[in-house]
FIVOTOR-434246 format. One line per 10 residues: for each residue x, y, z of C-alpha. Coordinates in nm, 2 decimals. Last residue first. Layout:
BEGIN
X Y Z | ...
//
This chain:
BEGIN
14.79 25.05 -21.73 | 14.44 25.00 -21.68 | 14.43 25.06 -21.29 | 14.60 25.40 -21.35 | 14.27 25.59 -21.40 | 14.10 25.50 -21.08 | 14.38 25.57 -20.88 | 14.50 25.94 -21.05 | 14.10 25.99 -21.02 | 14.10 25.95 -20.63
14.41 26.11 -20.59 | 14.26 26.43 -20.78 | 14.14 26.56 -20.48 | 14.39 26.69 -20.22 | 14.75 26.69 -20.43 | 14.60 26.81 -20.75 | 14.38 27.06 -20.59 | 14.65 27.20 -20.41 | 14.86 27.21 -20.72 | 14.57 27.42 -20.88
14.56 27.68 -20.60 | 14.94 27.67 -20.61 | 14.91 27.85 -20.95 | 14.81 28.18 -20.78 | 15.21 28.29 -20.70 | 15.25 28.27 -21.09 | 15.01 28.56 -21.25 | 14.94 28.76 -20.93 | 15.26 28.69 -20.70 | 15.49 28.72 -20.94
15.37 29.00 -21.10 | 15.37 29.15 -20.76 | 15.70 29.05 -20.75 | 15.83 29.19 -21.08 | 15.73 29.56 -20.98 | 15.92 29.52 -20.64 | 16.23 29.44 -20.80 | 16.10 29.74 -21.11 | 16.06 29.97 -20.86 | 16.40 29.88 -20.68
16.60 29.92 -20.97 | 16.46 30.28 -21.10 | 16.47 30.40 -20.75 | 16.82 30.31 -20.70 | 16.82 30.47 -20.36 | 16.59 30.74 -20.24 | 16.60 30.63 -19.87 | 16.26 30.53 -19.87 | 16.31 30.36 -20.19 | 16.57 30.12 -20.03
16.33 30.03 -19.75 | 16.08 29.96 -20.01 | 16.34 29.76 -20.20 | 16.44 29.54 -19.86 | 16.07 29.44 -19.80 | 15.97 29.36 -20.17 | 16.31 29.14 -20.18 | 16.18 28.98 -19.90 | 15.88 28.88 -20.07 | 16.06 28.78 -20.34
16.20 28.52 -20.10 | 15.85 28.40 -19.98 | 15.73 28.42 -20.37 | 16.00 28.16 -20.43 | 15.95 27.94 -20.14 | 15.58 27.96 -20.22 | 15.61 27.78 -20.56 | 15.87 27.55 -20.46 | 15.60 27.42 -20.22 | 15.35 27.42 -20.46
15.57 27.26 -20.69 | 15.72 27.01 -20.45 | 15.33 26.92 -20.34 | 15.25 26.87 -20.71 | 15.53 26.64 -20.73 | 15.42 26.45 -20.39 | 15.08 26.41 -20.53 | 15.08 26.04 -20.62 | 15.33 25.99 -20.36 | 15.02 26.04 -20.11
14.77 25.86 -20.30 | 15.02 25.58 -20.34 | 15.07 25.58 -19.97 | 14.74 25.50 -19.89 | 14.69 25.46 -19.49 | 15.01 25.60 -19.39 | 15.05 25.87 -19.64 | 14.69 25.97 -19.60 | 14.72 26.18 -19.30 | 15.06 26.37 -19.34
14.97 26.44 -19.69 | 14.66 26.61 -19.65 | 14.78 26.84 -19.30 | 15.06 26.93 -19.62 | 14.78 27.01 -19.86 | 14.60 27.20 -19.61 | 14.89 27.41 -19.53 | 15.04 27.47 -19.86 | 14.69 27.61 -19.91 | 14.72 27.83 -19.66
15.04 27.94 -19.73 | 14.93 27.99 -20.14 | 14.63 28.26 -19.94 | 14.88 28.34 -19.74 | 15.16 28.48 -20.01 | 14.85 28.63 -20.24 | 14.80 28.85 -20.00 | 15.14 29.02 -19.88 | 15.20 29.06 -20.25 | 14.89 29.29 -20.24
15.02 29.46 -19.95 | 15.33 29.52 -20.04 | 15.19 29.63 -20.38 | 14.94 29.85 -20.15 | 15.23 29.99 -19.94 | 15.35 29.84 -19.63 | 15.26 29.66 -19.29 | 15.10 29.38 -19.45 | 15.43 29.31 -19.57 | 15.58 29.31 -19.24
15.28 29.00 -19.15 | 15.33 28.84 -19.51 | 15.69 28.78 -19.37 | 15.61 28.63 -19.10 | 15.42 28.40 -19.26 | 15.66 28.27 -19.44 | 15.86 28.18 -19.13 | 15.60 28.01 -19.02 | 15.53 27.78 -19.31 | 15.89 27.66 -19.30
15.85 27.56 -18.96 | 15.54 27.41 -19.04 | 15.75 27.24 -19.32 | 16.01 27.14 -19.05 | 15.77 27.02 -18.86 | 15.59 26.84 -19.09 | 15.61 26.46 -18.90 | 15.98 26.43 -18.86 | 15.99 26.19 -19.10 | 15.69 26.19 -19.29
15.82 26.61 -19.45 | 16.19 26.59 -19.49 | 16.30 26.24 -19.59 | 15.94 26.08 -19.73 | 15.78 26.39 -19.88 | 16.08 26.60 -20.00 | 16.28 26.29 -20.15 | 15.98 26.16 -20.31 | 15.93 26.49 -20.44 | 16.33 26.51 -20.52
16.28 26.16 -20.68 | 15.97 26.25 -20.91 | 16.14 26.55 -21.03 | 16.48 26.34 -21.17 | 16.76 26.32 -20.94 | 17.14 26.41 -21.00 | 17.02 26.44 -21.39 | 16.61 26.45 -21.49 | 16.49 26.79 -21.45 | 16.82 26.93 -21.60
16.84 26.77 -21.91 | 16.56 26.98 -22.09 | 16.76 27.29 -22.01 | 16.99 27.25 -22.30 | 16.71 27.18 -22.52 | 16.57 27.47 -22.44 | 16.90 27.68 -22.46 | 16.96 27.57 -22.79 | 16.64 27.65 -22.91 | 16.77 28.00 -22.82
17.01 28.03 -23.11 | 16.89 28.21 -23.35 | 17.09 28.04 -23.60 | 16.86 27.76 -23.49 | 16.55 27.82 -23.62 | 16.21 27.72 -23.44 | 16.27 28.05 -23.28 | 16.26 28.25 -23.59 | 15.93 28.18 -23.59 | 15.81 28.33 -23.29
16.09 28.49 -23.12 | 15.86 28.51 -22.81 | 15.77 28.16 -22.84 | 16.13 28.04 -22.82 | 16.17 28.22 -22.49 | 15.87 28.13 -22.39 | 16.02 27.76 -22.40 | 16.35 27.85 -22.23 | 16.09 28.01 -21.97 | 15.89 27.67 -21.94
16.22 27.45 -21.92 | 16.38 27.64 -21.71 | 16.06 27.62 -21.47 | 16.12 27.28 -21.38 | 16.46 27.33 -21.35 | 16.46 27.58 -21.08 | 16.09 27.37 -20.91 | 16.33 27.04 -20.89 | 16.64 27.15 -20.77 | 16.54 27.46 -20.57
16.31 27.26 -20.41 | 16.49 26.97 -20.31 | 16.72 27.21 -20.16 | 16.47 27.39 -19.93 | 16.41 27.11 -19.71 | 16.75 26.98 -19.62 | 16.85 27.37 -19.59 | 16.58 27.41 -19.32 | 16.69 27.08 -19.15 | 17.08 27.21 -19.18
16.97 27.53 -19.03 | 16.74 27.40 -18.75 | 17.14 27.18 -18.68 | 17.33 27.48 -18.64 | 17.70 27.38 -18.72 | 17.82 27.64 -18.89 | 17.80 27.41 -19.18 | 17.42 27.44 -19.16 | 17.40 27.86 -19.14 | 17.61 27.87 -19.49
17.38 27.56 -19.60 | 17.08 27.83 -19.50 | 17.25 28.11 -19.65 | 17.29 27.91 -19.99 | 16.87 27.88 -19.97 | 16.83 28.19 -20.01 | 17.11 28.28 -20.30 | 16.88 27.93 -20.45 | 16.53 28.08 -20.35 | 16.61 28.44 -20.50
16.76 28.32 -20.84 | 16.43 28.10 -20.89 | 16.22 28.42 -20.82 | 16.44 28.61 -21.05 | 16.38 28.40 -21.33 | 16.02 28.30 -21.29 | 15.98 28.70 -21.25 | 16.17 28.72 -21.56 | 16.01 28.49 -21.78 | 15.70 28.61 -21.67
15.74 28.94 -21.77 | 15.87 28.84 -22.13 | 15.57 28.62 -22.19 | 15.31 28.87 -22.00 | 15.52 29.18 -22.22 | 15.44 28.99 -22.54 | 15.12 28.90 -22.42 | 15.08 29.29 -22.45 | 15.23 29.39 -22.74 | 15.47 29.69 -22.73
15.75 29.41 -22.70 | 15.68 29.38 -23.05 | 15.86 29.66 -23.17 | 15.61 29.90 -23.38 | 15.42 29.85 -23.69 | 15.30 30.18 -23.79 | 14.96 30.36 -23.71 | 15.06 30.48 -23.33 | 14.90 30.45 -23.02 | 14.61 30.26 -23.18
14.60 30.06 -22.81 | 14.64 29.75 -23.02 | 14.97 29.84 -23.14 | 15.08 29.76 -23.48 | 15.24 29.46 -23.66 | 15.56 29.34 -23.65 | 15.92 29.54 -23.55 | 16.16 29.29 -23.42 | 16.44 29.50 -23.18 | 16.29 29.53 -22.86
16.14 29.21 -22.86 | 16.49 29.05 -22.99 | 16.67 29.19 -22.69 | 16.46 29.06 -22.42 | 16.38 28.69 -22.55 | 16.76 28.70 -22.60 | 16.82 28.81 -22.19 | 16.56 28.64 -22.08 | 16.69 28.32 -22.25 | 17.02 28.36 -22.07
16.83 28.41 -21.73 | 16.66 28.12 -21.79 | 16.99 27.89 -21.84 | 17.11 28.05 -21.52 | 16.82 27.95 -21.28 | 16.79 27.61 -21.40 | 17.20 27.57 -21.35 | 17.09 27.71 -21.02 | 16.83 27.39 -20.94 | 17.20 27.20 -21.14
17.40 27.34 -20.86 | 17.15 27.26 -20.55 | 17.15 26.88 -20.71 | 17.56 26.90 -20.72 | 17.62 26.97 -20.33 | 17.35 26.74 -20.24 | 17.43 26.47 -20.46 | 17.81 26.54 -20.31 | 17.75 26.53 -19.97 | 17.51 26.19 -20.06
17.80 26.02 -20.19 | 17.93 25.96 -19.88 | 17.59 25.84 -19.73 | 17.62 25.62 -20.05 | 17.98 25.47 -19.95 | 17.89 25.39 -19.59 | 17.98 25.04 -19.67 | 18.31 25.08 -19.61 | 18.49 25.38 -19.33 | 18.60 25.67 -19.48
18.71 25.71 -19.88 | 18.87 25.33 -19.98 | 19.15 25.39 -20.32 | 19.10 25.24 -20.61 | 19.37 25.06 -20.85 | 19.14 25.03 -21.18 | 19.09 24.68 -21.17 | 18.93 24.66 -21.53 | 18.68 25.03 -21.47 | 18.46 25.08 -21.75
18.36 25.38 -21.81 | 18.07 25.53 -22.06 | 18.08 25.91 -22.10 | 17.88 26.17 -22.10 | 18.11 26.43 -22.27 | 17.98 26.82 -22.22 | 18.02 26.96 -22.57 | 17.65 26.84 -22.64 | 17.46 27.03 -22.37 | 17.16 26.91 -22.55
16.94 26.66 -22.64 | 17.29 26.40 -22.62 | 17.45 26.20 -22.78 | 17.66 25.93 -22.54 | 18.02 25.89 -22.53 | 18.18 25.54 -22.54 | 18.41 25.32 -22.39 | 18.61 25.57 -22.18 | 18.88 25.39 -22.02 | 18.94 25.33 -21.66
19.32 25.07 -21.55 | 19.51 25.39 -21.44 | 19.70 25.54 -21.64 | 20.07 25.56 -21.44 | 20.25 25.80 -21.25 | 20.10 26.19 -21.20 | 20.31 26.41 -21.00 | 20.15 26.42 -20.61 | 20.54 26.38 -20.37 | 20.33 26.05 -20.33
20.31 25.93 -20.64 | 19.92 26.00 -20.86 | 19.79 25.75 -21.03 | 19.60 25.87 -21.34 | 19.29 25.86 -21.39 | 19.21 25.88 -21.04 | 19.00 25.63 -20.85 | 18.87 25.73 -20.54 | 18.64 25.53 -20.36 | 18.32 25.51 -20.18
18.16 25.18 -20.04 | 17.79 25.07 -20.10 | 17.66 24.74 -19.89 | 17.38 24.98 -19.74 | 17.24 25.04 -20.09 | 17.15 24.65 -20.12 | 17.31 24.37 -20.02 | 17.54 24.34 -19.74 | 17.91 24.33 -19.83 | 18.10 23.99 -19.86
18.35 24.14 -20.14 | 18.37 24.50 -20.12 | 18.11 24.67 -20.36 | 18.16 25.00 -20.57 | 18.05 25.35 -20.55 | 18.34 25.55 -20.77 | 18.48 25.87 -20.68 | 18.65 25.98 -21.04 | 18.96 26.21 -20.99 | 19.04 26.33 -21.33
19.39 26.45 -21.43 | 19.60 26.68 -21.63 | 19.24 26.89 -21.69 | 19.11 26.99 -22.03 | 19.16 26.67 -22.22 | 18.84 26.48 -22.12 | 18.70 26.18 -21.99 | 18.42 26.14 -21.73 | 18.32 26.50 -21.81 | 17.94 26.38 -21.71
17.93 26.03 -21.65 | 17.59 25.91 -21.80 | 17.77 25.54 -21.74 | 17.94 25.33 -21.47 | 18.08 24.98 -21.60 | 18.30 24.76 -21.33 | 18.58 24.63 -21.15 | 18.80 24.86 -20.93 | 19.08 24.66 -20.76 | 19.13 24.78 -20.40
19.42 24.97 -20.22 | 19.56 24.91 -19.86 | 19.83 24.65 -19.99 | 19.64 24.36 -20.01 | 19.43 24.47 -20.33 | 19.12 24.45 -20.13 | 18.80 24.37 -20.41 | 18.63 24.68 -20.51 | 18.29 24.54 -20.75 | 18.07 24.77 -20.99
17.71 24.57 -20.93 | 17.52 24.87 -20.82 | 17.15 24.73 -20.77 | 17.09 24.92 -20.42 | 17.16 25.22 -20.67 | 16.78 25.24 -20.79 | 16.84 25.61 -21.02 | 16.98 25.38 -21.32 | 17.11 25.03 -21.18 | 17.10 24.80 -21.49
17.33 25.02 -21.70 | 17.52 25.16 -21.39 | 17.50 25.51 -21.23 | 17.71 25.60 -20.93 | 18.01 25.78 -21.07 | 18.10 26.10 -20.94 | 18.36 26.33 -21.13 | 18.64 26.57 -21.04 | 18.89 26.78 -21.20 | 19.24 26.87 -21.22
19.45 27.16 -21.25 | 19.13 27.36 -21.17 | 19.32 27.52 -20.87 | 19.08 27.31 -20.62 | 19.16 26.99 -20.75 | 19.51 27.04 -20.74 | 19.49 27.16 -20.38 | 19.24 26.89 -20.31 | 19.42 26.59 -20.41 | 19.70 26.44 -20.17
19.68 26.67 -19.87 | 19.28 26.55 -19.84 | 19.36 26.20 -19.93 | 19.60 26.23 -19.61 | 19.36 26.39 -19.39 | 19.13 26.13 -19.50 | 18.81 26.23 -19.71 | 18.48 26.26 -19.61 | 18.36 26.60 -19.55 | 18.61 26.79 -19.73
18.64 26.52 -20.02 | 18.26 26.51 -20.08 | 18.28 26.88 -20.12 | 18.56 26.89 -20.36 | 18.35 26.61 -20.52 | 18.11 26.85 -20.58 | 18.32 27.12 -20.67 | 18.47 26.94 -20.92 | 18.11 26.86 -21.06 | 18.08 27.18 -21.11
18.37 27.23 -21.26 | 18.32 27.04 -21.55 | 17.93 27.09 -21.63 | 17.99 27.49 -21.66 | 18.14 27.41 -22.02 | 17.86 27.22 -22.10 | 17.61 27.49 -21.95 | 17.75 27.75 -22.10 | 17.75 28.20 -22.07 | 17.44 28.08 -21.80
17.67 27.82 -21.67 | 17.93 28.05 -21.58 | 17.73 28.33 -21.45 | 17.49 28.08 -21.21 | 17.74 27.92 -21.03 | 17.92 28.20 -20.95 | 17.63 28.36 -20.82 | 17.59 28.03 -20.62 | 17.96 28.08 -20.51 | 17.85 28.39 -20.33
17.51 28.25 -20.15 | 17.79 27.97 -20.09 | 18.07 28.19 -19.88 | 18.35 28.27 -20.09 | 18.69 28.08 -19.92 | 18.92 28.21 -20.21 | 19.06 27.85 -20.23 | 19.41 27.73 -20.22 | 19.38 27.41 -19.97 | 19.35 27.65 -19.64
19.18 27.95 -19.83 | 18.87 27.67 -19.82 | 18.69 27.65 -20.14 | 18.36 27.88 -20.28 | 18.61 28.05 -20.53 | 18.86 27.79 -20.65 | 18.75 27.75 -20.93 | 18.77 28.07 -21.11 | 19.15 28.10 -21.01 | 19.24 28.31 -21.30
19.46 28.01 -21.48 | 19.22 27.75 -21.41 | 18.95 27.96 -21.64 | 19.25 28.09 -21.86 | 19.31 27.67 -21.94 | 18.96 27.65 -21.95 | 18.93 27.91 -22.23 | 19.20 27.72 -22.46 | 19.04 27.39 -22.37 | 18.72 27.45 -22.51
18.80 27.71 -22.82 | 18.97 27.35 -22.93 | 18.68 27.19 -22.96 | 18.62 26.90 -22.72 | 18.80 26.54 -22.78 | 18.74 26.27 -22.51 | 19.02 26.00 -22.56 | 18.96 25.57 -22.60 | 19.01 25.62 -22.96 | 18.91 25.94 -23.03
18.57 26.04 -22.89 | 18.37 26.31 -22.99 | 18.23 26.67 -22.78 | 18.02 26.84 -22.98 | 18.07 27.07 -23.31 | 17.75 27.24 -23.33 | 17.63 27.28 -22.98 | 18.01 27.33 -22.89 | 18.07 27.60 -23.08 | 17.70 27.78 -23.02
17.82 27.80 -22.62 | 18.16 27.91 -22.71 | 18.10 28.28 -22.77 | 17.93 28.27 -22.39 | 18.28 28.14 -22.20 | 18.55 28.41 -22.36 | 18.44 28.74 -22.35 | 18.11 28.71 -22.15 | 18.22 28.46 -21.88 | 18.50 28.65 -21.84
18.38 28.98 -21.80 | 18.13 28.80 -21.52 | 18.37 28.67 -21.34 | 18.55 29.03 -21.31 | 18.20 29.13 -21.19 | 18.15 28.84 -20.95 | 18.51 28.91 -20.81 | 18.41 29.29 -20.75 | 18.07 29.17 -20.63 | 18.25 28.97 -20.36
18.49 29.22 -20.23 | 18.25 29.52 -20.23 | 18.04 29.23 -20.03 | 18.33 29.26 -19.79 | 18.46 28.89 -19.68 | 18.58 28.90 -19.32 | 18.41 28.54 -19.26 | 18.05 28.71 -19.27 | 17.98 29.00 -19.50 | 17.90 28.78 -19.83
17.58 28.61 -19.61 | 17.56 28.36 -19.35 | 17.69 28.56 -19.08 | 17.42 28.83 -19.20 | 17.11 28.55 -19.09 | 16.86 28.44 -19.34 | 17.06 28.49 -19.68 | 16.82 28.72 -19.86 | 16.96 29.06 -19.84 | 17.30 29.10 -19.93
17.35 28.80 -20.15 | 16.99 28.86 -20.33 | 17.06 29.26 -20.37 | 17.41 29.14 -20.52 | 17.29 28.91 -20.77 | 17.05 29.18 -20.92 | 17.28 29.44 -21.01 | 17.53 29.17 -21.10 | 17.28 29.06 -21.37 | 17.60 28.87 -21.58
17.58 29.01 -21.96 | 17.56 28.74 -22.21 | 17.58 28.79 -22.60 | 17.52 28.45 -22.84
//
């Protein structure tokens, strides 16, 4: 279960694909020597001490003991060197401890850890969601009180919105926060598919927890945020009491099995109000966003591991004999065509993914700067990485079982792991239907597609400087306005029939997210094309930059072309999804 971090190829992204330098590893004072030396010594770790674990914990699990979460011992030993090196505090402010990274940076991060293991990447990512949340939200003294700790990996955080009768709907959370009358509230309730909601590797958990105050109004807008720590924590911040939240149950799982999903139930739990009440969910929201970018690059970094197997065992499984006749004796079957289209397009799916999240990390860079056509172009984009980097997980986790063939179906090989790793992350923080939902109602309707004709734009100013260039340049420069064009259409198709027939519209929105996601990919690769022909001018990493530009034009010929079919999804096959749903 080998992993190697794709500095190489991690570094060309953060240096040339965040859309403004300020929002890239040179702004803040940061060098990018600085960042990849970081990413690099990451990366050692990751491959030493994270990736051996992944096949311990698919075997072994995480288990319950009592009311305790119990992960294998290998788990807490390598998290304790994980807090210990600072690894979590990368992306955080230098003010509360962190290394202040900026995002395309901590994305990298992102990806290397959870590519060496998703469950063990679950637990600080959701830290560094509720980090986020925290920043944004939290009191000055809540702030003093928790994000130091938090921040060092000494403890962790979780979010809890999902009830058993709520699921994704949260205008039907029931958990209740009635005023304690001394400033705190009672915390009453059941939360479930809380990921690392109880666990042994941190001294203490700091759930935020949507809950209702008494007399609030119904619905999502009735919604307050709270903090509710496992353990209390006295005011000079050692830990006092347990608090009144114990884990019930642990769920078993797919995949990603030495990640505990736990079942809460909160009896009174002493709570503590974040901001103002009732504005609880647009709280919560910092964090959704923060964690559904990190699971589109969880997407990312569970493909790249399967690249890397699918890779390795086509070079090394000898079967069966060219079909050019170039030699009489069984040769290594990445000498086989479809092979190489499997392998190819695992990669280019891989890199393209990788490309639109360092991209779209720039744009949040730009956002929290305070320029509001960045936050709207990071609104738009993250949806996408979400949804179309997961989405795709699960098709190159499934090549890379097809390349192994057999052996694939086997576990001791260890990549069906990785597909059924993946298969969760399509449907956690937001399953594909609610990003598309989310995409067509929050950032298309509402401002009536200007941000997507914004968006359009600035792809097509990057077909113009490709048209400028070689013939591959050229040739990706092609393909990138004919799937423009039809994320035109598509989008003029939307915008007229989402008034009048809404279902027809919503019918297509997932189609419209994977065209979309589609393009934003090639759009970035596009880029990449742009910065490696520049680099081959100057006779720099030849080798490197063909093969970047190399795996674009793939992309744009085998992958790119697949928006054709979306399009006609989205524009004519309303009528049939109509007539066809009638008998359900």
């Amino acid at each position: 279960m080998t992993y190697q971090a794709p500095i190489r190829d991690i570094m060309f992204n953060i240096e040339h694909l965040p859309p403004e330098p300020e929002a890239g590893a040179a702004g803040g004072g940061i060098e990018l020597e600085d960042v990849g030396a970081a990413l690099e010594a990451l990366g050692r770790f990751c491959s030493d001490i994270v990736a051996p674990l992944s096949r311990v914990g698919d075997e072994t699990g995480a288990r319950l003991d009592g009311a305790e979460a119990v992960l294998p011992e290998a788990y807490t030993q390598a998290y304790a060197q994980f807090a210990e090196m600072g690894w979590q505090s990368l992306p955080h402010p230098e003010e509360f401890g962190g290394m202040g990274l900026p995002r395309a940076a901590a994305a990298a991060a992102t990806e290397i850890l959870n590519a060496s293991d998703l469950s063990f990447g679950l637990c600080p990512l959701l830290t560094d969601g509720a980090v986020e949340a925290l920043l944004l939200t939290g009191s000055d003294a809540q702030k003093q009180k928790y994000l130091e700790r938090m921040i060092s990996g000494q403890w962790s955080g979780t979010m809890n919105l999902t009830e058993p009768q709520a699921g994704s709907d949260l205008g039907r959370v029931r958990c209740k926060a009635e005023p304690a009358g001394d400033g705190t509230f009672a915390v009453s309730g059941t939360k479930i598919f809380i990921t690392y909601g109880e666990h042994g590797l941190t001294e203490n958990i700091i759930h935020l927890v949507l809950a209702r105050t008494p007399n609030a109004p119904a619905g999502p807008k009735g919604l307050s945020l709270f903090i509710v720590p496992k353990f209390l924590v006295e005011e000079d911040g050692t830990l006092g009491g347990r608090n009144a939240v114990t884990c019930v149950s642990l769920e078993h799982k797919l995949g990603v099995r030495a990640s505990p999903t736990a079942v809460l139930e909160y009896d009174g739990a002493t709570g503590f109000l974040v901001g103002e009440e009732n504005r609880g969910l647009e709280y919560m929201f910092v964090m959704m966003r923060a964690a559904r970018f990190a699971v589109g690059v969880q997407g990312v970094a569970v493909s790249e591991r399967a690249c890397q197997h699918a890779l390795q065992y086509a070079q090394d499984r000898v079967q069966s004999r060219p079909v050019d006749g170039s030699t009489k004796d069984a040769a290594p079957i990445i000498r086989h065509p479809d092979v190489q289209r499997m392998l190819l397009r695992m990669r280019a799916l891989t890199e393209g993914g990788r490309a639109l999240a360092i991209a779209t990390a720039g744009w949040l860079d730009l956002a929290k700067q305070g320029s509001s056509d960045a936050e709207e172009m990071a609104e738009f984009l993250v949806p996408l990485v979400k949804a179309f980097c997961t989405e795709r997980s699960l098709e190159v986790t499934s090549l890379g079982v097809q390349v192994h063939g057999g052996m694939g179906f086997i576990e001791e090989t260890g990549v069906a792991q990785f597909y059924r790793d993946a298969r969760i992350l399509p449907i956690y923080e937001g399953t594909t239907a609610i990003q598309a939902n989310d995409l067509l109602g929050r950032k298309v309707l509402r401002d009536g597609g200007a941000t997507a004709r914004r968006f359009a734009g600035l792809v097509q100013e990057t077909e113009q400087s490709l048209q400028g260039g070689n013939a591959q340049a050229q040739a990706v420069a092609k393909r990138l306005s004919e799937a423009r064009q039809m994320f035109e259409v598509s989008l003029a198709w939307l915008l007229e029939t989402a008034g009048k027939d809404p279902n027809a519209a919503y019918g297509g929105s997932v189609p419209f997210l994977m065209l979309t996601g589609n393009l934003a990919a090639a759009w970035q690769l596009g880029r990449s094309v742009l910065a490696a022909s520049t680099k081959l001018e100057q006779n720099e990493e030849t080798a490197f930059m063909t093969q970047k530009i190399a795996t674009a034009v793939f992309y744009a010929q085998h992958i790119l072309v697949e928006c054709g079919a979306e399009h006609l999804r989205i524009t004519e096959g309303s009528t049939s999804l109509g007539d066809a749903a009638v008998n359900f």
